[in-house]
N, C-alpha and C positions, 0 to 999 in steps of 0.2 A: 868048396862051394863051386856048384858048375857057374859058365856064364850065365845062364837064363837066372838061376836062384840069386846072383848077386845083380844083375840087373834089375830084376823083379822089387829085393830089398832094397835096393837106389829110388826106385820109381817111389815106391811106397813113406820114403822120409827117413828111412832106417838108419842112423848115429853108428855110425861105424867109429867102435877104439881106436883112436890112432886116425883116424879121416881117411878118406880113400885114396889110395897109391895111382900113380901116373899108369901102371903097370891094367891095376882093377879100372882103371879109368877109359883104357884103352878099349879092354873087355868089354864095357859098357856098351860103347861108343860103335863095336863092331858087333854087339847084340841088338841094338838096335838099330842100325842097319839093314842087318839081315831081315829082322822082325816086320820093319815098317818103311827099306827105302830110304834114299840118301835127303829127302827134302823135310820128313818127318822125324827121322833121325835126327836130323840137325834141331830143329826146333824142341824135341823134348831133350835131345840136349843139354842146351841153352838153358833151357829152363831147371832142367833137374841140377845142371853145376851149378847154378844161382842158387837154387834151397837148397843142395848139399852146403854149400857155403855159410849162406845162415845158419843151418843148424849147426855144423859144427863151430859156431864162434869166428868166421874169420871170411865175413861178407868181402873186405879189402881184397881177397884174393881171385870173385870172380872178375873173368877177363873174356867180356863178350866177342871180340877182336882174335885171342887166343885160340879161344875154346871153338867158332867158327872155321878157323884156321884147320885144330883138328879135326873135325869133323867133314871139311872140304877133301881134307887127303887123307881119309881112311877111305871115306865112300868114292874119291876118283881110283885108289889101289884095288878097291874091289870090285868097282865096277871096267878094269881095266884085266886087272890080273885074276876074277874070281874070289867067292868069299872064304873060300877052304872050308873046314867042316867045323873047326872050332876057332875061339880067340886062339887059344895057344897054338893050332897049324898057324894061322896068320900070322902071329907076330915072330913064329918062327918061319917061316917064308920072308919073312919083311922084318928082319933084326933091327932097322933102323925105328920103326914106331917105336920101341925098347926106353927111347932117349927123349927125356921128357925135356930138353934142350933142343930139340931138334926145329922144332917153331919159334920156340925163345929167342 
């Protein structure tokens, strides 16, 4: 699934088996950057991890404090270091977003 087709199904409500990986989350996070800029990025965001969370069963895990967090330091990495062509140049450029501990 490219970035844009699993952003798209994120935006859209789409029930991912299994819930979304720190990994797809990143992808997200760095699709819609590129798409819409770090101040709209952030906000759908925000809101797309809150109903990802509802739908998948596990509202307790959004974390608006977190989920800000990442999206402050993907769009300062990008807007610092450039957006590379895909998620995967990025996060290979930048090993450490990898580590879904890394804000935690």
């Amino acid at each position: 699934m490219t970035d844009d087709e699993l952003t798209d199904a994120w935006e859209a409500g789409t029930v991912f088996r299994g819930g979304i990986s720190h990994l797809q989350h990143v992808r997200i996070a760095w699709t819609l950057h590129r798409r819409h800029g770090s101040e709209e990025a952030r906000t759908r965001l925000l809101n797309g991890t809150r109903r990802a969370c509802d739908l998948h069963g596990c509202p307790e895990k959004f974390d608006a404090d977190l989920t800000e967090g990442w999206a402050r330091a993907i769009a300062e990495t990008i807007d610092h270091h450039g957006p590379e062509t895909t998620a995967e140049e990025f996060l290979a450029a930048h090993p450490e977003f990898g580590r879904g501990d890394l804000l935690g």
